[in-house]
TORKEVEX-985634 format. One record per residue: x, y, z of N, C-alpha, C in turn; residue in one letter; residue number from 1. Coordinates in pm, 1 decimal, decimal comma. Layout:
<pts>
      n.X      n.Y      n.Z     ca.X     ca.Y     ca.Z      c.X      c.Y      c.Z type seq
        X        Y        Z        X        Y        Z        X        Y        Z    a NUM
...
</pts>
This chain:
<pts>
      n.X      n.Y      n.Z     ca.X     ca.Y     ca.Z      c.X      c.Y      c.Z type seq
     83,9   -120,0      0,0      0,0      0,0      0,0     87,5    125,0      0,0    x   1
     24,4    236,7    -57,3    101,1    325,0    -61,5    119,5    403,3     70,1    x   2
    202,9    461,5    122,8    237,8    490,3    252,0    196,5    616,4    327,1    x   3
    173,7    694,8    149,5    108,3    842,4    197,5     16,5    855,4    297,0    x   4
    -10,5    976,6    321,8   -140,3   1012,5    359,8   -263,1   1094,3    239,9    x   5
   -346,5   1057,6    285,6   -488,7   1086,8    161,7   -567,3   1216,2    269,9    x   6
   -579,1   1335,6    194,0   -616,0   1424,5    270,0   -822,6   1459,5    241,7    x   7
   -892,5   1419,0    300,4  -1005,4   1497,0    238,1  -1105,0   1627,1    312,8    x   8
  -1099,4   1733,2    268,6  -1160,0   1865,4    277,2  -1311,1   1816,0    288,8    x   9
  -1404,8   1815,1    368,7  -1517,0   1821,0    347,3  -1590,8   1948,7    409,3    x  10
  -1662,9   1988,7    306,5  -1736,9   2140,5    286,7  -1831,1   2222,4    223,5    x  11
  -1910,8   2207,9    203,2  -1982,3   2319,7     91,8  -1931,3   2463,0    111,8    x  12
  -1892,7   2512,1    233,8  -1863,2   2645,0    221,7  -1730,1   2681,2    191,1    x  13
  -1627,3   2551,2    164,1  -1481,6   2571,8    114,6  -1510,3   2557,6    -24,8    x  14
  -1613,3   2464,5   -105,7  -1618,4   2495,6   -277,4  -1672,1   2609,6   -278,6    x  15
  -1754,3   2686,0   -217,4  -1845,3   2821,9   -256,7  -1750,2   2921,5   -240,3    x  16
  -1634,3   2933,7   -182,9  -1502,9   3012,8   -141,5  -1546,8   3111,4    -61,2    x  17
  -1643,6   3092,4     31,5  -1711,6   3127,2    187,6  -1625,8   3105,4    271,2    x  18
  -1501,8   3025,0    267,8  -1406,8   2962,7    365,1  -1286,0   2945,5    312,6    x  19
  -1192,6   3008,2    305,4  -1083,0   2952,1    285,6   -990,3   2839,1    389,0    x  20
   -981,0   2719,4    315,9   -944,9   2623,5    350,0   -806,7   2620,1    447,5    x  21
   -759,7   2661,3    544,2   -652,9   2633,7    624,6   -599,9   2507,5    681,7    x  22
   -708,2   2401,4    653,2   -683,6   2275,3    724,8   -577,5   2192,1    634,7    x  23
   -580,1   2178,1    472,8   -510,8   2121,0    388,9   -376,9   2147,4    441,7    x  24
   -325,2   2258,6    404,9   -190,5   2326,6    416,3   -117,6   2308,8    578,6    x  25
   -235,3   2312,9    651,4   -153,3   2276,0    790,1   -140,6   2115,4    813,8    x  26
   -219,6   2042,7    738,7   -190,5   1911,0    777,7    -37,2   1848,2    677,4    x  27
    -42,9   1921,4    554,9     48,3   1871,3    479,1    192,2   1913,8    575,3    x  28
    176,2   2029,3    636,3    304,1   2086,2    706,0    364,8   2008,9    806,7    x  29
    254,5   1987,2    907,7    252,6   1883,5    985,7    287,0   1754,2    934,7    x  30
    243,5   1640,3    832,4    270,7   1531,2    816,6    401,5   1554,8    744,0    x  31
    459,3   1623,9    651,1    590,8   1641,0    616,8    705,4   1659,6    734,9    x  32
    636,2   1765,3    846,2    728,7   1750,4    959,4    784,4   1592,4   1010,2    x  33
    682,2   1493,3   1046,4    712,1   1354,1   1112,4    746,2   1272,4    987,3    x  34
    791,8   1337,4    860,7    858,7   1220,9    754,8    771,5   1168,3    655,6    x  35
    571,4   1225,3    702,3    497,5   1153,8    628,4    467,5   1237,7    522,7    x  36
    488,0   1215,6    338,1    395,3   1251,4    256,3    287,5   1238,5    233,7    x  37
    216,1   1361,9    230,3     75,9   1422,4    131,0     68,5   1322,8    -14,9    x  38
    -50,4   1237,5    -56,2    -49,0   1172,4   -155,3   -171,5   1245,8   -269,0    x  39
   -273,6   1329,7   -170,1   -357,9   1396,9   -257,3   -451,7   1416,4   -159,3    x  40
   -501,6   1546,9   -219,3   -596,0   1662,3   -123,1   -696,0   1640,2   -214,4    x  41
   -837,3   1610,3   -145,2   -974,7   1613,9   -202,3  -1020,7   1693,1   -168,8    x  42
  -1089,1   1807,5   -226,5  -1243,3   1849,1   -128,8  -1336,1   1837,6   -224,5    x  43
  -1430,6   1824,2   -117,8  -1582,6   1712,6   -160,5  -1657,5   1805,4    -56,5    x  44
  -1757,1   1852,0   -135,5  -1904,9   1857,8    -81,6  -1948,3   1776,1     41,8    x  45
  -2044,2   1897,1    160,9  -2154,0   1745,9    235,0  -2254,0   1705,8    180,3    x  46
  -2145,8   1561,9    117,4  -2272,3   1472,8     65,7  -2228,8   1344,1    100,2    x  47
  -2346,6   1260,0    156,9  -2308,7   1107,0    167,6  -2232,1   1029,9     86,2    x  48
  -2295,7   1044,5    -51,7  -2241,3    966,0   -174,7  -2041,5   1003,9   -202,2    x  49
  -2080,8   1152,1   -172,8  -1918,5   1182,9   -221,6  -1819,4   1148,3   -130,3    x  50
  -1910,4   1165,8     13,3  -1751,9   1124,8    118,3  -1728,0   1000,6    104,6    x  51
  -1851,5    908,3     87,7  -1861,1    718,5     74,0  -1730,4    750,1    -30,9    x  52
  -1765,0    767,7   -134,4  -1677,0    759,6   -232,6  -1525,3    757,4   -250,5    x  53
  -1521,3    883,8   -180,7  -1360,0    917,4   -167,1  -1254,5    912,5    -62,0    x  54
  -1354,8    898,1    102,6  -1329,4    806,1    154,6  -1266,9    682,3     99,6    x  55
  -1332,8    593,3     64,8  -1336,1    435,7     28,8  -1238,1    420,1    -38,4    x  56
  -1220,9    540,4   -131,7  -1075,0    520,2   -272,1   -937,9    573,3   -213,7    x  57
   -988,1    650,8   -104,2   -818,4    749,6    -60,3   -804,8    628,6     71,9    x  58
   -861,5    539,9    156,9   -881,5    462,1    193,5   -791,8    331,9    169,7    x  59
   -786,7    301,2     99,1   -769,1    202,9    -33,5   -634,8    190,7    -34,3    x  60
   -595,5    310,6   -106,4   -494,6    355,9   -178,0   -359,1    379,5   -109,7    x  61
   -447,4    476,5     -4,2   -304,6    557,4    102,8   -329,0    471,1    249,2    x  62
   -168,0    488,0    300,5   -215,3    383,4    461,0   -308,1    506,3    563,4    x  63
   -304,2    611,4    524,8   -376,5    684,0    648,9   -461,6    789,6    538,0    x  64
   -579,8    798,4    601,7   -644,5    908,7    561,0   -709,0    969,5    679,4    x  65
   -697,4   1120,3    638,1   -777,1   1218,5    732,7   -861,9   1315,1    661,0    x  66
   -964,7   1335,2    780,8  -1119,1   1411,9    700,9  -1114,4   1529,6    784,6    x  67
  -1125,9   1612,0    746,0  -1179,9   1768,3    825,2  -1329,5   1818,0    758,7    x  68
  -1419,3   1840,4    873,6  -1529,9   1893,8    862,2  -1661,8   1776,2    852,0    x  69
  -1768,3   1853,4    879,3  -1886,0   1752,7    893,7  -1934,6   1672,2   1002,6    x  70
  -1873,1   1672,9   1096,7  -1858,9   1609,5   1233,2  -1966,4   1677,4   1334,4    x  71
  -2044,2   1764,5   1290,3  -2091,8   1848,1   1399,5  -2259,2   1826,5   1415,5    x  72
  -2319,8   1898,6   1507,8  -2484,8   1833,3   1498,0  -2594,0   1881,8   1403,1    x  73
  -2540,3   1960,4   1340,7  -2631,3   2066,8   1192,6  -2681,6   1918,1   1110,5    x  74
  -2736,7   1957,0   1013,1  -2811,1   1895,5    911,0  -2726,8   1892,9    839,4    x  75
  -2591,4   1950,9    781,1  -2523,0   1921,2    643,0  -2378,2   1840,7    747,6    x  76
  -2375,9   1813,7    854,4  -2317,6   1743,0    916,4  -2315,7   1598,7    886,0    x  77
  -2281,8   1581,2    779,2  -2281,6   1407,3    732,5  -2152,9   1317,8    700,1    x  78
  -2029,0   1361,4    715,6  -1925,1   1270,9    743,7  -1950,1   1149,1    766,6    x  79
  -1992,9   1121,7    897,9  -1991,3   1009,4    978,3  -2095,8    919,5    869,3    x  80
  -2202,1    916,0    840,8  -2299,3    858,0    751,6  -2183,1    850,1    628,2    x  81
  -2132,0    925,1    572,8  -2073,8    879,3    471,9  -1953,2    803,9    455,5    x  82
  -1874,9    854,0    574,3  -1762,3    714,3    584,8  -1848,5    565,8    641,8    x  83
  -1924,9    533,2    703,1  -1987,9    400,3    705,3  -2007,1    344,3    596,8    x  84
  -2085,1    441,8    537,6  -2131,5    399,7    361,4  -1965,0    378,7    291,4    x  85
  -1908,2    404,8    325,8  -1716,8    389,7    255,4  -1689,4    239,0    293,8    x  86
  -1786,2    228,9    394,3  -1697,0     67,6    455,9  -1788,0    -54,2    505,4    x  87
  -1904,7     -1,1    429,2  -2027,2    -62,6    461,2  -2100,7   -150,5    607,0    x  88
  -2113,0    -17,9    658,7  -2103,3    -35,7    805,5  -2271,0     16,3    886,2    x  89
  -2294,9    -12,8    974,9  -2364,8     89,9    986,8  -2368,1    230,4   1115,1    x  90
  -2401,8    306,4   1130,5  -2429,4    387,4   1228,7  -2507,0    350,6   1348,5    x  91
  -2436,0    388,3   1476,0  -2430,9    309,4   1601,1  -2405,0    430,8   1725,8    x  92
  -2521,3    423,9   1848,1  -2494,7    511,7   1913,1  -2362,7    420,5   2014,5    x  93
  -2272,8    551,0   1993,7  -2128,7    467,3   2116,8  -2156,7    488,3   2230,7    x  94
  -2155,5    432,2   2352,2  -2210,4    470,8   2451,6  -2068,0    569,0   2587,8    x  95
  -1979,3    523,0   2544,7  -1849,3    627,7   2561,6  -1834,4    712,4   2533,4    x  96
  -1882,4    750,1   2422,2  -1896,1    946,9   2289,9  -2011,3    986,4   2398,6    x  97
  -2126,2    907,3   2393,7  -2217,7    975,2   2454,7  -2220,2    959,8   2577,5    x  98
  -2160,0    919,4   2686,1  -2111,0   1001,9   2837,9  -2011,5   1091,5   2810,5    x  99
  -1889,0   1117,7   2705,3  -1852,8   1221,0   2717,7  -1911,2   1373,0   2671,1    x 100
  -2007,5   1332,6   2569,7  -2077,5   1451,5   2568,6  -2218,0   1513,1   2665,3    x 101
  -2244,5   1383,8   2735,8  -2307,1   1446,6   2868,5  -2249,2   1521,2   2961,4    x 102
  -2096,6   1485,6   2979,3  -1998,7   1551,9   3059,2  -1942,5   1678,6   3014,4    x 103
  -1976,4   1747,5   2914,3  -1910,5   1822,1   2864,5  -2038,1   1963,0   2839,9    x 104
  -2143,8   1861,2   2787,3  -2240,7   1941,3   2773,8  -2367,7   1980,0   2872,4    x 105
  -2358,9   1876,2   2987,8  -2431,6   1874,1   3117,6  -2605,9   1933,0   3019,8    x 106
  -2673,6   2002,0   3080,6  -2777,4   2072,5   3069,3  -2822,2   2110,0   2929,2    x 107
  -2688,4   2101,1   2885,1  -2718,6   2207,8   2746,7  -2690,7   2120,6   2605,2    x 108
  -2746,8   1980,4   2685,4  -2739,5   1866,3   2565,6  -2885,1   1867,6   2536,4    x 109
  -2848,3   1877,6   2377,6  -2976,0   1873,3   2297,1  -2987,2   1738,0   2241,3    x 110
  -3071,8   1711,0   2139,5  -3117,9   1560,4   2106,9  -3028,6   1596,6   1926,9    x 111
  -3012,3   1718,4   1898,0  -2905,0   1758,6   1790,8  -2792,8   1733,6   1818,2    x 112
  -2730,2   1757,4   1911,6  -2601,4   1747,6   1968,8  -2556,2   1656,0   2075,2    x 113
  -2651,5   1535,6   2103,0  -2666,1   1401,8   2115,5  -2615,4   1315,9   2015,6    x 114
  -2653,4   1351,4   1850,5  -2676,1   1265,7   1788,4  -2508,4   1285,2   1758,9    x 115
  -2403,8   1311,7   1813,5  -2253,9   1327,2   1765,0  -2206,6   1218,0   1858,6    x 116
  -2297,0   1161,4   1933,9  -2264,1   1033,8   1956,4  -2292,8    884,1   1869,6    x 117
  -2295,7    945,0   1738,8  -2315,5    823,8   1668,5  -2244,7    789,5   1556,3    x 118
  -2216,6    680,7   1524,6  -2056,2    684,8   1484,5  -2061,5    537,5   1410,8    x 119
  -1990,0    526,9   1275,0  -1943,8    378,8   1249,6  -1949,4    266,2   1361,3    x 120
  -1984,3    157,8   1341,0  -1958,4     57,1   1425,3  -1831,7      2,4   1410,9    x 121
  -1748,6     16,4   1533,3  -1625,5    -30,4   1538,8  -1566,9     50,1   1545,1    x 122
  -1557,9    187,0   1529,6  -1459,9    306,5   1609,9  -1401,2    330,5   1671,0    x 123
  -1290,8    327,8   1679,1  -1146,2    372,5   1821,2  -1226,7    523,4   1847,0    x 124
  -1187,5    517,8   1913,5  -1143,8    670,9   2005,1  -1056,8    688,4   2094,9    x 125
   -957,6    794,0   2002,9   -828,1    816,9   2051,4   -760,1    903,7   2184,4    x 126
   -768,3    913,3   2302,5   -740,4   1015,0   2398,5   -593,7   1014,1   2418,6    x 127
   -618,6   1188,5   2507,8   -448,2   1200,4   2490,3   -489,5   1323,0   2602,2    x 128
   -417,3   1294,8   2706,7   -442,6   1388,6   2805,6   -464,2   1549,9   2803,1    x 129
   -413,8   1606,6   2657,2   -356,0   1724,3   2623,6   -507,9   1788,0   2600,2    x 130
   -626,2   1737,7   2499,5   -790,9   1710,3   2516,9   -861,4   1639,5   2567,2    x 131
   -973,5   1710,3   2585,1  -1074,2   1700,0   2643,0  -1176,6   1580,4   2559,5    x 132
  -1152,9   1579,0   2446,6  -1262,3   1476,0   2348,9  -1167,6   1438,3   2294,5    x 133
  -1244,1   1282,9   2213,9  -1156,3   1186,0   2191,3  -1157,1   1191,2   2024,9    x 134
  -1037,4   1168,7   1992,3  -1024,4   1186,3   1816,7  -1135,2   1049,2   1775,5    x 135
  -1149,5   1064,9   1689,4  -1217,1    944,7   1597,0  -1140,0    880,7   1501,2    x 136
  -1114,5    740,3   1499,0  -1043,4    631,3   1399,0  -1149,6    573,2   1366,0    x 137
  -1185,3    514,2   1230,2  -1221,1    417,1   1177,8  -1096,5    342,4   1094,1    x 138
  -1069,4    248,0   1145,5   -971,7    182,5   1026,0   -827,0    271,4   1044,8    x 139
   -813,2    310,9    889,2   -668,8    404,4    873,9   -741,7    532,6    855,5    x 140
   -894,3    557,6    872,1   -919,1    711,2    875,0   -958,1    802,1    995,2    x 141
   -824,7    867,1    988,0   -879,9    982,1   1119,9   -958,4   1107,3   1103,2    x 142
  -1093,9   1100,6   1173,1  -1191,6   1168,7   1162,1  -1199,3   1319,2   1230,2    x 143
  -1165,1   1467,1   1194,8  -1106,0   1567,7   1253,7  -1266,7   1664,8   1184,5    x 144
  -1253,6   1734,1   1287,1  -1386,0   1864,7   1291,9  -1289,5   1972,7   1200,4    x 145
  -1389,8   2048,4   1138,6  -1344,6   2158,7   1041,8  -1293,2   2261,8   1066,7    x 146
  -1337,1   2339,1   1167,7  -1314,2   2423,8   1284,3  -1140,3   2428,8   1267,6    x 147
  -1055,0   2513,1   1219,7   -919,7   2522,3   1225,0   -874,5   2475,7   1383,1    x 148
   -875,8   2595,6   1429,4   -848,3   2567,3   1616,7   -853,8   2465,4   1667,7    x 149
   -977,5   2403,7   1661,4   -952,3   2223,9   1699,1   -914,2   2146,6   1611,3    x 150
   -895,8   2164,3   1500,7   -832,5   2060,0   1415,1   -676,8   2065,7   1491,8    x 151
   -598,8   2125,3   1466,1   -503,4   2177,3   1479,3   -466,6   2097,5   1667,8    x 152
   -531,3   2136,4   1759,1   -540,1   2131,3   1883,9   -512,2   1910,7   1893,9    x 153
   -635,3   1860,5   1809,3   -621,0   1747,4   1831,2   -521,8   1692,0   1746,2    x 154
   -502,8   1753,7   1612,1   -392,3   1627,9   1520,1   -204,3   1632,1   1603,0    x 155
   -188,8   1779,8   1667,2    -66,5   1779,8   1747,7    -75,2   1650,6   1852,4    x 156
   -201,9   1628,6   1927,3   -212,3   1518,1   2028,6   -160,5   1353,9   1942,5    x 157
   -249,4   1373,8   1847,0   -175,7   1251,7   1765,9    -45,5   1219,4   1630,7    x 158
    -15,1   1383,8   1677,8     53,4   1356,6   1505,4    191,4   1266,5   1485,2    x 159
    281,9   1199,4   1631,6    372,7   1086,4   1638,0    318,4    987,8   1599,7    x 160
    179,9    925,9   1588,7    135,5    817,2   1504,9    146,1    804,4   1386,1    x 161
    203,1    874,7   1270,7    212,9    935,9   1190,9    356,0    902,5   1090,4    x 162
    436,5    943,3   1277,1    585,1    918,6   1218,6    655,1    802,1   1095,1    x 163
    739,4    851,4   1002,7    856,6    766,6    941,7    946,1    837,2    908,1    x 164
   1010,4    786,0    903,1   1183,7    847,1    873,1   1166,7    981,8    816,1    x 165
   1270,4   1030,2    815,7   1263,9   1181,9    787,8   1295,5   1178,8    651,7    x 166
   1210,7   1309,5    557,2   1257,2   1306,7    467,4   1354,7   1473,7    496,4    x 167
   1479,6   1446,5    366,3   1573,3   1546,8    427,7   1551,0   1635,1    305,8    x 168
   1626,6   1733,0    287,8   1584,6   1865,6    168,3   1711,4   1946,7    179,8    x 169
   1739,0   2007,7     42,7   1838,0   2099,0    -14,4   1747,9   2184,9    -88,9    x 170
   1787,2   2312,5    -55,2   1703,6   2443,6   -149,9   1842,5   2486,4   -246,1    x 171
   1833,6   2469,6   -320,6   1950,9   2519,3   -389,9   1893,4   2702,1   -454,7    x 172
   1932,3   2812,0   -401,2   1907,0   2946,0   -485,9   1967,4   3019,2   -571,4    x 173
   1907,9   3001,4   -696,5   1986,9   3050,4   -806,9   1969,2   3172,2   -867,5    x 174
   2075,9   3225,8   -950,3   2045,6   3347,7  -1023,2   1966,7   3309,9  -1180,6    x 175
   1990,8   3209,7  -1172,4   1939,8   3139,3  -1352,1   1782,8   3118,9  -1354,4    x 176
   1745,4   3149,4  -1497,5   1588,9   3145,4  -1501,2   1585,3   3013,3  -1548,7    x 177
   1466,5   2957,5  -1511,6   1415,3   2831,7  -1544,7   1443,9   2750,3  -1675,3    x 178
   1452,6   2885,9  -1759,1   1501,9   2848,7  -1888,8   1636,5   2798,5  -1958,0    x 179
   1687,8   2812,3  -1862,3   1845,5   2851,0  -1797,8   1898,3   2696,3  -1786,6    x 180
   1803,6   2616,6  -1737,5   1871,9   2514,7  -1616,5   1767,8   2388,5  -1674,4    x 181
   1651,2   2414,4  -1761,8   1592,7   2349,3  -1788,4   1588,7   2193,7  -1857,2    x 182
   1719,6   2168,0  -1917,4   1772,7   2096,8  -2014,1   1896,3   2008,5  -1902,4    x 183
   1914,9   2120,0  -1837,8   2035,8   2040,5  -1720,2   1946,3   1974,8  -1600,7    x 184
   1843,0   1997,9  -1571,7   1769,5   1934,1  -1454,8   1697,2   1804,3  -1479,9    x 185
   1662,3   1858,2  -1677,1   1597,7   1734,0  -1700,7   1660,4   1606,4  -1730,3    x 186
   1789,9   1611,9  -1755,2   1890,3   1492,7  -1783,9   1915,8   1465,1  -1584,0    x 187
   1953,0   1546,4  -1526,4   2002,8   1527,6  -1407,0   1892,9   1450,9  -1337,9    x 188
   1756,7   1483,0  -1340,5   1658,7   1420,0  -1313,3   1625,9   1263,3  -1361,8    x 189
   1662,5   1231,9  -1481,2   1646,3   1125,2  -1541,3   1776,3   1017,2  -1495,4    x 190
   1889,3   1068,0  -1422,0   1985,2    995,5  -1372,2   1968,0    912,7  -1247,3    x 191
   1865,3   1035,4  -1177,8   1873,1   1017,9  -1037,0   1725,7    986,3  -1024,6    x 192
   1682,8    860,2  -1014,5   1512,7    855,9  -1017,6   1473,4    842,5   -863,3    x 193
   1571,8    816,5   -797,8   1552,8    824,4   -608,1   1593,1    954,2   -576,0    x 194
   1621,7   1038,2   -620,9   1606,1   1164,8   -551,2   1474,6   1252,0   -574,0    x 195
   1407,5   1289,8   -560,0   1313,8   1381,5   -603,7   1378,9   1514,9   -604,4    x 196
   1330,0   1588,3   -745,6   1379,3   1725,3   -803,3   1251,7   1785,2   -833,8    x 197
   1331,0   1910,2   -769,3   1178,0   2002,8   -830,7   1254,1   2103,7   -846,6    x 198
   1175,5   2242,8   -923,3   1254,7   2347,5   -957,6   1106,0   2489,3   -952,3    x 199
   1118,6   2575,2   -890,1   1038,5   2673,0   -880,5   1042,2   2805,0   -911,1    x 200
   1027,7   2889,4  -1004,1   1077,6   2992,3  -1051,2   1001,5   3111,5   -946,8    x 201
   1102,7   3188,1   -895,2   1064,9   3302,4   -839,4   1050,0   3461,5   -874,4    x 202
    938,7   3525,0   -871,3    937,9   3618,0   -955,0    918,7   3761,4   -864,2    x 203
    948,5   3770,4   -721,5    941,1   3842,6   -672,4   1096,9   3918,4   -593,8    x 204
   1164,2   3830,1   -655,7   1327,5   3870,5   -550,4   1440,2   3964,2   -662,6    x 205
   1517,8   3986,3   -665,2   1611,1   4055,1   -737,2   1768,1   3915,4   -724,7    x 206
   1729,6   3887,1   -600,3   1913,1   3837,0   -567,6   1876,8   3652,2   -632,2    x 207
   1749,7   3577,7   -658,0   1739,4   3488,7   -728,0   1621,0   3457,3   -793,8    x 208
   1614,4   3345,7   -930,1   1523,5   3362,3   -965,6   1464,8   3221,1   -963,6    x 209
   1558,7   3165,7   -942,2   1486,6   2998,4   -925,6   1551,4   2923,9   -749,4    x 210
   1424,3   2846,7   -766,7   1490,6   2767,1   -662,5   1454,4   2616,4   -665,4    x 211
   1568,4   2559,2   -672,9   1602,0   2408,3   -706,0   1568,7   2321,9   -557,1    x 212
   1463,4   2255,1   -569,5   1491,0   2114,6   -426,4   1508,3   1994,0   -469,1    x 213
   1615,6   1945,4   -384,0   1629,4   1804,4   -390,4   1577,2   1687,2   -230,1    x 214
   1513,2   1627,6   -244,9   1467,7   1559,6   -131,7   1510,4   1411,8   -124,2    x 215
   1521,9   1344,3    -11,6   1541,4   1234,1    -40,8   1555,0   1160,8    143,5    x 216
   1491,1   1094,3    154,8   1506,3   1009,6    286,4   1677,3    926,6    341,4    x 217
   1742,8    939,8    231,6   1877,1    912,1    259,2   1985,9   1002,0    231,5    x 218
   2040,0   1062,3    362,8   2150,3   1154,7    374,4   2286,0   1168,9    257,9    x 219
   2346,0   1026,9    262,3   2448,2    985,2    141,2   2386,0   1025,1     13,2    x 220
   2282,2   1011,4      8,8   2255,3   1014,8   -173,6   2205,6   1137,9   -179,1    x 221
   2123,7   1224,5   -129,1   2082,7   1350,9   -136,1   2278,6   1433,3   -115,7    x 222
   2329,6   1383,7    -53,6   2490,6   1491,7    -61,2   2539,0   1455,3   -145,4    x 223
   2543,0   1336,3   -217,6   2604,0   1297,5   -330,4   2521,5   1381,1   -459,3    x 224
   2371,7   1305,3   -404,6   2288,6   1436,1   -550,7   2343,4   1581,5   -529,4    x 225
   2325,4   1627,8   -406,5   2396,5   1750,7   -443,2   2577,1   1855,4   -465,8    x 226
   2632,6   1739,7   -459,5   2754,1   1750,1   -526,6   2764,5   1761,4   -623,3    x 227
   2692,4   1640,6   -690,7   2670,4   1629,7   -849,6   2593,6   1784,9   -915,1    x 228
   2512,6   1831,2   -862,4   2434,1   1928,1   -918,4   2493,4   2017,0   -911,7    x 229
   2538,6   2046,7   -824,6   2583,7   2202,7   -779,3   2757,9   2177,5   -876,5    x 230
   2815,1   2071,0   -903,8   2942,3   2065,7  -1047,7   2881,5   2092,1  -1148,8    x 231
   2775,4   2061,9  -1182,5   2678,8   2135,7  -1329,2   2645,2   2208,1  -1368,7    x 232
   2599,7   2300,9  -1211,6   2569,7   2410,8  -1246,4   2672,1   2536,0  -1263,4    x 233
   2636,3   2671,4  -1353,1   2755,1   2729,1  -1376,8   2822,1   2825,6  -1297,0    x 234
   2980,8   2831,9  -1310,6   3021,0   2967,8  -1202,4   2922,0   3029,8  -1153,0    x 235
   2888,1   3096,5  -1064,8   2840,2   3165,4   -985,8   2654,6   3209,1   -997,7    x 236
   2626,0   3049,3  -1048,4   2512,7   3030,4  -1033,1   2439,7   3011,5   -921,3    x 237
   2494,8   3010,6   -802,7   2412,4   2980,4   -636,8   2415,0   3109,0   -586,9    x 238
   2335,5   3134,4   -501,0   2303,8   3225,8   -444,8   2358,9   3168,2   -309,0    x 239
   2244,6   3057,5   -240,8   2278,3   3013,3   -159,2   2214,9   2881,3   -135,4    x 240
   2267,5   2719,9    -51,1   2181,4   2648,4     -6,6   2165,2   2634,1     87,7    x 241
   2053,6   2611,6    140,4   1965,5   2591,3    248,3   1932,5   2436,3    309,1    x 242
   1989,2   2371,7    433,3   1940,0   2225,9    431,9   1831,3   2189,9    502,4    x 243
   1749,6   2305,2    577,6   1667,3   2279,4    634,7   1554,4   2373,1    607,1    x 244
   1512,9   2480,9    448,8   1430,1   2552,4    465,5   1291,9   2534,5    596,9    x 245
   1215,7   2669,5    589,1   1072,4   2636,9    642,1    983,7   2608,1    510,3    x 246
   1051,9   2683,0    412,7    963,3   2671,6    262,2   1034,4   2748,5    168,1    x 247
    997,0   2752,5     69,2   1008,6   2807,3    -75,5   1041,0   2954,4    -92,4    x 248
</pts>
């Protein structure tokens, strides 16, 4: 199986662009931090059919998937119904979800906000002293509320589950335009099929205009790739490299 992680956005108000999406970008940051790659970002509508769907395939495909949004007691709150339908399961009041939301909500539990005690049959729930409520697992999918602030709050509680080896990185910054280097990256690329190369043209700086990454989970071959690259490239083509950017 592939090792990634499978990301899915669920929202109507992130396709209507009512919301700009913050959850994608912080989870990719996060799972790149503990070594894990991003394999592909969905967003999907609340709809049963679409989360069943893409659920079931990012599921499949990648060893972990995570969902943001839909988790809550509203009417377009349908996650949970649609990952069951992903795994053909059915919906089940947990009786653990629902003492913790008596405990939390005392008085001011409604028969709406009851019903967030109901959940796939067969559900982990994940605690971690750091929160107060318990993450949701089905399988390899971890089930996260849309809400930035708590997303964020609970995936730090779990994000060492996560862990594999580190992947390591070289920013190489150049004065050469894309056009420049284009013919040399693409042979250099075709040598080295275990390194990953990318090349990003920057159009806002004066002191460079591209910037070259090389990645690679093994230390020896990423210094060796970049020995090799940086002899190719011409006199006083670097600006500077970087072995640990924050980004681009």
């Amino acid at each position: 199986m592939d090792q990634r992680v499978g990301i899915v956005i669920i929202g109507n108000e992130v396709l209507a662009g009512k919301v700009v999406d913050e959850n994608g970008p912080y989870l990719c940051k996060q799972l790149w931090m503990v070594g894990r790659e991003v394999g592909r970002i969905s967003t999907i509508p609340d709809s049963i059919d679409d989360i069943a769907h893409t659920v079931a395939e990012h599921a499949s495909r990648f060893a972990y998937v995570v969902t943001t949004g839909g988790i809550g007691p509203t009417h377009d709150d349908v996650t949970i119904a649609g990952i069951a339908r992903a795994f053909g399961v059915e919906v089940v009041r947990n009786p653990e979800l629902e003492r913790v939301l008596r405990a939390h909500f005392g008085a001011r539990l409604t028969p709406a906000v009851e019903k967030m005690a109901d959940v796939p049959r067969g559900i982990d729930l994940l605690y971690d002293d750091e929160i107060p409520w318990p993450i949701l697992r089905f399988r390899n999918v971890f089930i996260f509320p849309g809400v930035p602030r708590l997303l964020r709050s609970r995936f730090v509680a779990i994000r060492e589950r996560f862990r594999a080896s580190p992947i390591l990185s070289r920013h190489l910054y150049l004065r050469l335009g894309e056009e420049e280097i284009a013919d040399l990256l693409l042979n250099f690329n075709a040598a080295h099929p275990r390194l990953r190369l990318g090349s990003y043209p920057i159009v806002d700086r004066r002191d460079y205009q591209v910037v070259v990454t090389l990645e690679s989970r093994h230390e020896k071959e990423l210094d060796a790739g970049q020995a090799e690259l940086v002899g190719l490239l011409p006199d006083g083509a670097i600006v500077r490299i970087d072995t640990a950017p924050d980004c681009i």
